[in-house]
DOTOR-276075 format. One record per residue (C-alpha): x, y, z. Coordinates in pm, whole numbers, plus 32768, in hexadecimal, padded with zeros to 4 digits. Example, Ala and Ser with C-alpha at 12.3 -4.5 7.8 and 13.67 -1.06 7.14 Angstrom:
<pts>
84CE7E3E830C
85577F9682CA
</pts>
This chain:
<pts>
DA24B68DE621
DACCB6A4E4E7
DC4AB6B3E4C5
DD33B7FCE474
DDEAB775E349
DF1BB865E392
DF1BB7EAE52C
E01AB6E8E595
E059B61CE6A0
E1BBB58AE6B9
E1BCB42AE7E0
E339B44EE871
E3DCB37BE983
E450B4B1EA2F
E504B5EFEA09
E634B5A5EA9A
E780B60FE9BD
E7F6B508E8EE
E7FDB517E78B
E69DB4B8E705
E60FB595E812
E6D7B6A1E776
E63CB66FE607
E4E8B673E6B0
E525B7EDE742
E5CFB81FE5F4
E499B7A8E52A
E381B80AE604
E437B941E652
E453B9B6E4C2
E2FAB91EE495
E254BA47E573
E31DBB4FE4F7
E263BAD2E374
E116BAF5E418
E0CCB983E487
E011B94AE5D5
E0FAB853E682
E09FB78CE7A1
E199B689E857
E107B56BE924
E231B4C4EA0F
E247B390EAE2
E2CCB464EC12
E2EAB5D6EC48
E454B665EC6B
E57BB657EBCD
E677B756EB15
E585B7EBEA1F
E458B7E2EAE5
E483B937EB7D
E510B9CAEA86
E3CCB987E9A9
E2EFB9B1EAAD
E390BB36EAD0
E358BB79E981
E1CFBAF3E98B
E1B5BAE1E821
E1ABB959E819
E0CCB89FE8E1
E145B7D6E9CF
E0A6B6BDEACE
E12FB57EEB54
E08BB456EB91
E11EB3F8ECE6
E157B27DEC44
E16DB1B7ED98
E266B08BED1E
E27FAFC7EBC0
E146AEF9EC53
E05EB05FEC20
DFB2B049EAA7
DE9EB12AEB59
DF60B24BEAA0
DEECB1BFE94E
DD95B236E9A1
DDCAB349EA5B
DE7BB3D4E90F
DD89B363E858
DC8CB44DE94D
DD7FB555E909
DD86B52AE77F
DC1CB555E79C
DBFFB67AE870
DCF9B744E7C3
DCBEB6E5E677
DDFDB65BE5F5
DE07B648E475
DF76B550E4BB
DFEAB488E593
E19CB457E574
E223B340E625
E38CB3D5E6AE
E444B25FE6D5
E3DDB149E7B9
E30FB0DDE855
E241B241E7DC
E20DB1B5E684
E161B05DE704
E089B18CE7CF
E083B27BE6B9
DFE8B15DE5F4
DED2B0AEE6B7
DE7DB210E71B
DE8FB2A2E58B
DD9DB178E535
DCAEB178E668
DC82B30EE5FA
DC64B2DCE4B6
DDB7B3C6E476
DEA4B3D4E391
DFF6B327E416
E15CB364E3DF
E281B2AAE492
E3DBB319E4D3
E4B9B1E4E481
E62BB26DE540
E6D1B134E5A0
E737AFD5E4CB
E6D1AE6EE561
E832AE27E56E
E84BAF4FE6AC
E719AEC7E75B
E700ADBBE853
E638AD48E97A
E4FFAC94E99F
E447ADBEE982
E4CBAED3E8A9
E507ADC3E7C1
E38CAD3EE7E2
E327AE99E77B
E417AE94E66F
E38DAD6DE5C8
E221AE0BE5E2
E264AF29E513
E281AECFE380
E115ADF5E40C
E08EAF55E4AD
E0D7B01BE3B1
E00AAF68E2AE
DEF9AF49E387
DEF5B0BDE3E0
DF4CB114E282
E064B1C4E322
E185B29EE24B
E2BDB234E2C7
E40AB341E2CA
E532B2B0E30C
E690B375E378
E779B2BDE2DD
E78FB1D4E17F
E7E0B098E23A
E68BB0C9E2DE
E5F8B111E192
E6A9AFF6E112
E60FAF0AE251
E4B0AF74E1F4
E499AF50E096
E534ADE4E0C7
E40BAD75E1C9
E32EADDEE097
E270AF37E106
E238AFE7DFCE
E32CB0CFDF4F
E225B1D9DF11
E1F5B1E7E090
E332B1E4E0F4
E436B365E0FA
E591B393E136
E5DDB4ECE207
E74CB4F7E297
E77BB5B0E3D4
E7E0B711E3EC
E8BDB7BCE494
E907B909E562
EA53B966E539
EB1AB9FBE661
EABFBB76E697
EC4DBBC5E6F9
ED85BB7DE65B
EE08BA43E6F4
EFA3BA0AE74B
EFFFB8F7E621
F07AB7B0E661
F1DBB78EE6B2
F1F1B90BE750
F2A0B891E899
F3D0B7FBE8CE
F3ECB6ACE9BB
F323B577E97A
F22BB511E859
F0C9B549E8B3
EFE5B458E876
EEA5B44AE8D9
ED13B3BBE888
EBA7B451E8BC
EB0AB30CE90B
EA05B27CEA25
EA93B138EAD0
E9FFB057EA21
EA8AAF0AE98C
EA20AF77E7F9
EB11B090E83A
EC48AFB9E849
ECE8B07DE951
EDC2AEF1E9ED
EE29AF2BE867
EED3B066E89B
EF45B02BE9FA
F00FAEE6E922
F096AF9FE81F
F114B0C5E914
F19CAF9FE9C6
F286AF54E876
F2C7B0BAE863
F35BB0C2E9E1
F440AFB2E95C
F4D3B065E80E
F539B189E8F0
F424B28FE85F
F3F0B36AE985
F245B3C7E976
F14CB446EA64
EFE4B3A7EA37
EE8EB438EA89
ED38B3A3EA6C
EC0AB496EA90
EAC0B3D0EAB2
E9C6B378EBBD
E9DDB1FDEC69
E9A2B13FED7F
EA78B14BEEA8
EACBAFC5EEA1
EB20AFF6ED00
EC0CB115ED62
ECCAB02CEE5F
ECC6AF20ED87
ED92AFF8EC7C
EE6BB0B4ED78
EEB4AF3CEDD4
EF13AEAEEC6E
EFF0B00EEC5D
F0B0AF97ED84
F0F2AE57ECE2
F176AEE1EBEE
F24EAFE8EC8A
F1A6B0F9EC1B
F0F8B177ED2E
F190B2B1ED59
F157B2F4EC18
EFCFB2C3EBD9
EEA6B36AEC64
ED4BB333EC4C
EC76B495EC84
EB24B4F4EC57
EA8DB582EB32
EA97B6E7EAC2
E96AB7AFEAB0
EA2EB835E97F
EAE8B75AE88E
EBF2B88DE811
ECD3B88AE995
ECE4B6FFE991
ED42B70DE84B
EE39B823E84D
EEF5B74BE942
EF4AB688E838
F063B63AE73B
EFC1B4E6E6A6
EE66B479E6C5
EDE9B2FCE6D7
ECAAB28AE660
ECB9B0ECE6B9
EB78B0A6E673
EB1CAF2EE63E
E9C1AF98E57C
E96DB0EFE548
E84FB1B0E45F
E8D0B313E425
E9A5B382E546
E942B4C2E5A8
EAB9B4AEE6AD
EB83B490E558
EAB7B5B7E498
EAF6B6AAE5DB
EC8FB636E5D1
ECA3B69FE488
EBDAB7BBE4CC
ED0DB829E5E1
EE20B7E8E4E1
EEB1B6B8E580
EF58B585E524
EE56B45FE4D6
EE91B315E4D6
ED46B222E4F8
ECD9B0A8E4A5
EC76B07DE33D
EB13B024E3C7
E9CDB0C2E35C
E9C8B22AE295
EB11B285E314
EBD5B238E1AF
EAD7B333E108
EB21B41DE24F
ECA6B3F4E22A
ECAFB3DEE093
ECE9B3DBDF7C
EE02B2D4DF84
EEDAB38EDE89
EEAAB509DF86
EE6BB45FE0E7
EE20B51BE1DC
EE7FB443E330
EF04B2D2E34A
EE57B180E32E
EEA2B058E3CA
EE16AEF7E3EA
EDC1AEC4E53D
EECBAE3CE5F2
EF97AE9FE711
F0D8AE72E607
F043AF44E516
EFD3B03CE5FF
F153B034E68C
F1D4B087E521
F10EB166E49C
F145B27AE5D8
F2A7B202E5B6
F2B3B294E455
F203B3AEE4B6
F338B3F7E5CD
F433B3AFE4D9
F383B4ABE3AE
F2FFB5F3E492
F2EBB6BFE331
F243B599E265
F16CB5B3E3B4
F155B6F8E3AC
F0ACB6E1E23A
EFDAB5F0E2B3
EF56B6BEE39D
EF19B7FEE2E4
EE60B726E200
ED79B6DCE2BF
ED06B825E301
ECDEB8A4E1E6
EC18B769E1A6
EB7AB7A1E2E8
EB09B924E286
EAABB8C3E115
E9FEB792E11D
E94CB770E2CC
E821B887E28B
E73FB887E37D
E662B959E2A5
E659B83AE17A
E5FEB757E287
E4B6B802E301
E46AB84DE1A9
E44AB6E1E13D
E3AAB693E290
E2CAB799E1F2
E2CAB725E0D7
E203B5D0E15D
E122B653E25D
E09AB72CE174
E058B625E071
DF78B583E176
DEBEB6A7E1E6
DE5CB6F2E085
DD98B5ABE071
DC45B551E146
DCA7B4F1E280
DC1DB3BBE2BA
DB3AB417E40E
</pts>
């Protein structure tokens, strides 16, 4: 049968709520409401945003019950389901979906786009970096457009020597809060400082836990939060290194939010420690609640935070010291804070449209479905 140009199919992990899942409910979401038949193809069925999708029954949805990383049956059985339904697309939404989203674009005959949302400096592992490698080689195989979220991916690509032509930069976007959030620095007691980050090592929470650890010695008096899925044995491990250094009582490790805006609200200062990072979708949504940022200089987030000469947040190297100083001058300065964080904001509101981002997304799918699809 031959392919709907206009019909998409988008390969995701899941739908559970972190921040690329987000941008795919954002993208697909913005896609329907322009007239584009949407279909999303996960690994396993569940997760944040699979009911609410499924309730609104606009955008396909069908998982593929993967059975463990040893399955590649599912490459197949989407290509079965390519067929049947008549994609005109096929998106790769991150790892390992656009190794799928390519072997399956190529053994259908489809046109293939993958979603680049990490750097190789964030990625490690046997096999997630396995995949990694296999993409730029994919991609020219499959004849695949490549998007990527943030310039430092761009910048990845362009140096393993995929052709520039094939290659588009959309940033994320952003849904701002839909209620006025209490600013930073409203209460009175201790500074409140806090991350949105999983537990996982790229996130450089032992960095934080160090530098709070210098804090607790130079007398500033601070609550900390972290608000991120983990396992149980990484959430001892840090509860442990906080009672080494005496600062148990002062840090907790919770779950994440189904909605960014309360964690965030809880906040004076937000940390980004990121070791590697592509476009941080944790930074955009702290600016996005008005707070105080301060983040590694790693990835997009001088472009997120800038210009130099009108910053909106704090950079630091990263380094437990540096991480130390610069929330020590953010204590010391609350209105030079303060400015900081109304900054960002306003940066947040002018610059994070969601609407700019589906357009460009648009923008590419619609460049391919106004050529011969290749089946």
């Amino acid at each position: 049968m031959r392919a709907i140009a206009n019909r998409l199919l988008i390969l995701a992990p899941g739908l559970n709520g972190g921040g690329a899942e987000r941008q795919l409910l954002l993208v697909a979401t913005g896609l329907v409401n322009r007239g584009w038949d949407v279909h999303i193809l996960t690994m396993a069925s569940g997760g944040q945003y699979w009911a609410e999708l499924a309730e609104s029954k606009r955008i396909k949805l069908h998982s593929l019950d993967r059975r463990g990383r040893w399955d590649f049956s599912i490459i197949s059985e989407s290509a079965r389901y390519v067929r049947r339904h008549q994609i005109g697309i096929v998106q790769g939404w991150m790892q390992p979906c656009n190794t799928f989203a390519a072997l399956c674009g190529r053994i259908t005959r489809r046109n293939v786009v993958l979603g680049v949302r990490t750097v190789s400096r964030a990625v490690y592992g046997v096999g997630p970096r396995t995949y990694l490698r296999s993409e730029p080689m994919l991609a020219r195989w499959a004849r695949a457009t490549v998007i990527c979220n943030s310039r430092a991916g761009l910048k990845e690509w362009l140096d393993l020597g995929v052709q520039a032509e094939r290659l588009h930069h959309i940033p994320n976007g952003l849904l701002l809060p839909q209620r006025l959030l209490a600013p930073p620095f409203a209460s009175s007691g201790p500074l409140r400082i806090g991350m949105l980050a999983r537990l996982d090592p790229v996130k450089g929470h032992d960095m934080v836990l160090r530098a709070l650890g210098i804090l607790k010695d130079q007398g500033l008096d601070f609550r900390f939060s972290n608000w991120g899925e983990g396992e149980p044995a990484a959430i001892e491990r840090l509860r442990s290194r906080a009672g080494e250094l005496g600062i148990a009582d002062r840090a907790e490790f919770r779950s994440a939010c189904e909605s960014p805006w309360d964690a965030l609200e809880s906040m004076d200062v937000f940390v980004s420690a990121s070791l590697a990072e592509g476009m941080s979708n944790a930074i955009m949504e702290a600016m996005g609640a008005g707070r105080v940022v301060v983040a590694t200089d790693v990835g997009d987030t001088s472009l997120l935070l800038g210009p130099a000469e009108s910053p909106s947040g704090v950079l630091f190297a990263p380094s437990d010291k540096a991480l130390a100083d610069a929330i020590a001058a953010v204590a010391s300065d609350r209105n030079r804070a303060v400015a900081l964080a109304v900054r960002a904001k306003q940066k947040a509101a002018r610059e994070f449209s969601v609407a700019a981002m589906v357009d460009a997304y648009e923008s590419v799918y619609a460049g391919l479905a106004s050529t011969a699809s290749r089946g």
